[in-house]
N, C-alpha and C positions, 0 to 999 in steps of 0.2 A: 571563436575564430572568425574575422571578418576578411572579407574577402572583395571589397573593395566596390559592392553594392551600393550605386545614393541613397544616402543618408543614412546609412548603417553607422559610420562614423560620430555623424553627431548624434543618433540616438545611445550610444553607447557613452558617448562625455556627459549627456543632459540628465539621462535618469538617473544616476548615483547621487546627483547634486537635490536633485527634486526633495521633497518633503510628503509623509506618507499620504494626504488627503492627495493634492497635484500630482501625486505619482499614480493613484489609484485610479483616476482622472486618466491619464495618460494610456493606463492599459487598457481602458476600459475604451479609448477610444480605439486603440490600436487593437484589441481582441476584433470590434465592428467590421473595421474595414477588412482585416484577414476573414472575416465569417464570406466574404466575398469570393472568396476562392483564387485570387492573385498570389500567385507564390509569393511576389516582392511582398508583398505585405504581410503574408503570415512568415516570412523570415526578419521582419523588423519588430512581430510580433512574438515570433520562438526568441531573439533578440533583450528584446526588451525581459519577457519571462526570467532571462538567465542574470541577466544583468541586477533585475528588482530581488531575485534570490528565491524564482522558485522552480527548480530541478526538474522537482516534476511534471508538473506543467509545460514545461521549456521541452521535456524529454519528449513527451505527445508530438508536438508540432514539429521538431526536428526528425521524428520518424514520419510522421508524414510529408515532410520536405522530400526525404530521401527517396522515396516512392514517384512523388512526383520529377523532381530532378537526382536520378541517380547518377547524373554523372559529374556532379560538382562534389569535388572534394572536400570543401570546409564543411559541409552539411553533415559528414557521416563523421567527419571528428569532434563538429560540436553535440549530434547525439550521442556519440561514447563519453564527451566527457560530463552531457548532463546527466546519462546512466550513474558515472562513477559520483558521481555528487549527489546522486539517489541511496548511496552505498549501495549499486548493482554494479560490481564489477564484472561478472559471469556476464552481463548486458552490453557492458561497453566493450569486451574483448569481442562478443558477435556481433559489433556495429562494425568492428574493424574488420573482422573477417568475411561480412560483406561486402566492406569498402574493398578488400584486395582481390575478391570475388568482380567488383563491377571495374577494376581497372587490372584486372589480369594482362590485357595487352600494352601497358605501358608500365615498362620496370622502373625509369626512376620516377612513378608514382608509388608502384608498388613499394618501392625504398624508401618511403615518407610513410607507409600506412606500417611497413614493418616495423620502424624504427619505435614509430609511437607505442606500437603492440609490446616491446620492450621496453619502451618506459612505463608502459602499465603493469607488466608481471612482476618489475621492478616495485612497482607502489603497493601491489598485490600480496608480494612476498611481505613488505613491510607490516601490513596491517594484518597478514596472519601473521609475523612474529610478535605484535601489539596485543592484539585477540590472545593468543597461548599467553603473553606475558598476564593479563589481567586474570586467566582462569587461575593461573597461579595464584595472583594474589588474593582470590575470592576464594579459593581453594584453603588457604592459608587463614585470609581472618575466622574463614568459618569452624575450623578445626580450634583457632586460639581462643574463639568464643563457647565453642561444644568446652573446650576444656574447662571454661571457668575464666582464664585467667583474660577475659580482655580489657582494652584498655577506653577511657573515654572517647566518644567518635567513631571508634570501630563498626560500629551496628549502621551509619551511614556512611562512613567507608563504603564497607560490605556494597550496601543498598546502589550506591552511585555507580560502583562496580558491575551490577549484575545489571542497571537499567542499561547502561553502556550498551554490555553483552548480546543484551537483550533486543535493541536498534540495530546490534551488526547482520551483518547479511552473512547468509550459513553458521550463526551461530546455535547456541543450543538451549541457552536459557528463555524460559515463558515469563509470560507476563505476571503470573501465579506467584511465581517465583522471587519475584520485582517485588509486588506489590506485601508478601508478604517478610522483607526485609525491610521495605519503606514504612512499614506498618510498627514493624521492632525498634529503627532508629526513630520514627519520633516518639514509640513509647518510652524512650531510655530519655528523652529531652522533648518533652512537651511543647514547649515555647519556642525551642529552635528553630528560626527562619526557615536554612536552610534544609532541614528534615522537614518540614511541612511543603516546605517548595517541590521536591522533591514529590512526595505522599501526592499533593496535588497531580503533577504531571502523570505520575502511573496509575493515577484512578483518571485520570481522562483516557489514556492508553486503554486500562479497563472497562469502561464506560459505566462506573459507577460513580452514577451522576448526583445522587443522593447526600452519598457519603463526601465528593469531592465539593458539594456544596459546604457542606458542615467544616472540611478541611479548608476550606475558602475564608469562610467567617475566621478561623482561628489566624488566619494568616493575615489575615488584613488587619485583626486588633496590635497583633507582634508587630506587622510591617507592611504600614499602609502605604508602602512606595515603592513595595518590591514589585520586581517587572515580571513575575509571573502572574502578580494580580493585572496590573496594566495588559500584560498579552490578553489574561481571560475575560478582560473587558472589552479589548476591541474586537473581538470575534463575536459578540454576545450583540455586537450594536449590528444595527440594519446598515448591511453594504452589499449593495448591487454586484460588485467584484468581487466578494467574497463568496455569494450566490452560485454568482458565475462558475468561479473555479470548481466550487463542490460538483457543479454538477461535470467539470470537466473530470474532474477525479471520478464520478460514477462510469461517466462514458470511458474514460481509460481502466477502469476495472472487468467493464463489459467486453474492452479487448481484449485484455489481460487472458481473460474466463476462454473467451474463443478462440486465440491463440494456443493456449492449454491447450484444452481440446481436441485441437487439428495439432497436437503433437510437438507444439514448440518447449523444447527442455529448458531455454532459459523463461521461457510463461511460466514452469512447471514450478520450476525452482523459484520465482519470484512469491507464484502460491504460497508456495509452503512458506516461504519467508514472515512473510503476512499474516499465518494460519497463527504461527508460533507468538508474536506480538498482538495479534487479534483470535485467540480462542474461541473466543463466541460468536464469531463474524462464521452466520451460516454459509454464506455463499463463497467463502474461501474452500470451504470443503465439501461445498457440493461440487465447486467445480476440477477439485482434485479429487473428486469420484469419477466424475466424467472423466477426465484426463488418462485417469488408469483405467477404466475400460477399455477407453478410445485404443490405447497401445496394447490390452490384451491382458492385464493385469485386473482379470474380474473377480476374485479369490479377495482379493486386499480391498476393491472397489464394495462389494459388496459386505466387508466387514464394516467399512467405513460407512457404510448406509444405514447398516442396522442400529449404531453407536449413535448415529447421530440424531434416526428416527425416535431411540429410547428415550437422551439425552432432551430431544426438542418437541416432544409428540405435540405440545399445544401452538404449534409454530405453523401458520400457513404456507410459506414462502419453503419451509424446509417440505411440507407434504405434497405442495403445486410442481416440486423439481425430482422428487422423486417417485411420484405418479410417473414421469415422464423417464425416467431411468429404468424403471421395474420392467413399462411396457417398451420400451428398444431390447430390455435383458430377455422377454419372451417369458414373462409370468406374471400374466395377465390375474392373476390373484392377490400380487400382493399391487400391482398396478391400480384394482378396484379398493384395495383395502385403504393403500394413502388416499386416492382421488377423495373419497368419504371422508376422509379428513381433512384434505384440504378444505371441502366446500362447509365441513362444521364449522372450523376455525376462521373460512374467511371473511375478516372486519365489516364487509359492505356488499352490498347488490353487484355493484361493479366487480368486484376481485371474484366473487361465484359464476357469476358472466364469462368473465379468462378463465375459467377451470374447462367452460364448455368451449371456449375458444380454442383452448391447449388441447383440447381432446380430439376436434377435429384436424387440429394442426399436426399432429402426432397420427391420425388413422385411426383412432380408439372410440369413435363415435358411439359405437354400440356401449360404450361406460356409461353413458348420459342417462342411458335410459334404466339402466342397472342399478347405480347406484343414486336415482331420484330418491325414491322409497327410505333409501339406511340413510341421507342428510337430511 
């Protein structure tokens, strides 16, 4: 939504036209000057973001638009609707309800943020009757294939089905789940583009990078022009903009974590979103440990700890965050137990340095000296 900002306008005509090198150009200029701290320009820059096609991204700086100017109204409809193009609908309904929250004194505002709140539960309800329809029919090839009788296709049917699923927000299906469909359809058709296309995208999801290499190769001898090879080659090339956004995407994870934390239910909910498409991603569920402490739910938190300690025990990053959980939970035993393992495991001089860092960060000083001797 523009709002009648200079040169909002023509940056919203010029970038669709652009070309991906001159556009990449464009953001890269337009991220600089927003690094400056001028609203005008991180809003031609949340802008541009929405415009070039990246949600998420766009969603970051429109939430911190809204903080800065809460009292422009285009600001809290274009982060609801980059939420909903994140598929966070649970996000964009509480951008709106803090939009009617910061214009409670003027009703026919308030009658603009309502109306839109309706056209969301409207799109809402759609995409859970979508969601329920697909379960069905995932429900259905996989019952006709248990029986025997299925037909050619069906196994990436299926597979297409569940990776869907598997993208939606509150849905149920894992990546496990995905990968081990995508795995059946291309074994029923080797050669097939499309089951390989496929097979590729859910082992990137998975981050088995080995095996998507090997799926790579096969894809490219069958079809050296399909655009899932072309995508995994433009990400693979050195781009400074590309650089960039990862590390925007780290920095919006790190809010994500501490929003959690301090008790925000749609952070919560986004978590777990993430947990269920990213399984092995430790820091989704250390921070949905914290989370459920933080509101009182230590029973669950600390199930979730011991799973994950079992699960990751040669993991530094899992032993350095739960060093730091054990001693806020008041047992300083199993607090010294991870910290020894953090400092086994950590890769370099530097990351055993943050363990003594973390420790006096935390009040646990006297670990340093305790558990010198066991690493």
């Amino acid at each position: 939504m523009i709002d009648g900002t200079p040169g909002e306008s023509e940056l919203a005509q010029e970038l669709p036209a652009l070309a991906p090198g001159p556009a990449e150009q464009r953001l890269a200029d337009l991220r600089e000057r927003a690094a400056r701290g001028d609203p005008a320009h991180l809003r031609r820059y949340a802008l541009a973001l929405s415009v070039r096609g990246h949600p998420e991204l766009a969603a970051r700086e429109w939430e911190d638009l809204t903080r800065l100017q809460p009292s422009s109204l285009p600001l809290w409809f274009n982060l609801a609707t980059a939420r909903l193009l994140c598929n966070r609908p649970a996000g964009a309904a509480d951008a709106l309800r803090r939009a009617r929250e910061a214009f409670a004194h003027d009703p026919a505002v308030v009658a603009q943020v309502d109306a839109r709140a309706r056209e969301l539960q409207v799109a809402r309800d759609r995409v859970a009757q979508e969601l329920r329809l697909q379960e069905l029919q995932a429900a259905a090839l996989r019952e006709r294939l248990a029986a025997g009788c299925g037909e050619p296709g069906d196994r990436l049917r299926l597979a297409r089905l569940l990776a869907s699923l598997m993208y939606s927000s509150g849905g149920s299906v894992t990546v496990d789940e995905t990968l081990a469909a995508a795995r059946a359809a291309h074994a029923e058709a080797p050669s097939a583009p499309a089951a390989l296309e496929l097979l590729v995208a859910v082992l990137t999801q998975a981050q088995l990078f080995e095996e998507q290499a090997e799926a790579l190769r096969k894809l490219e001898a069958v079809a050296p022009h399909s655009e899932v090879l072309t995508g995994v080659r433009e990400v693979s090339r050195p781009n400074p903009s590309f650089e960039a956004d990862v590390a925007a995407r780290r920095s919006r994870t790190r809010d994500l974590l501490g929003r959690a934390i301090e008790g925000d239910p749609e952070a919560e909910g986004e978590i777990r979103d993430r947990l269920r498409q990213y399984p092995d991603a430790p820091e989704y569920r250390i921070g949905l440990i914290m989370a459920l402490d933080s509101r009182g739910e230590r029973a669950e938190a600390l199930r979730m700890a011991r799973a994950l300690a079992a699960a990751r025990d040669g993991d530094h990053y899992v032993h350095f965050h739960l060093t730091q959980f054990y001693w806020h939970l008041g047992d300083p035993g199993e607090a010294r137990r991870h910290c020894v393992r953090a400092l086994q495991t950590a890769p370099n001089v530097r990351d055993r340095e943050e363990v003594h860092v973390m420790l006096r960060t935390i009040g646990a000083g006297p670990l340093i000296t305790e558990v010198a001797g066991d690493a």
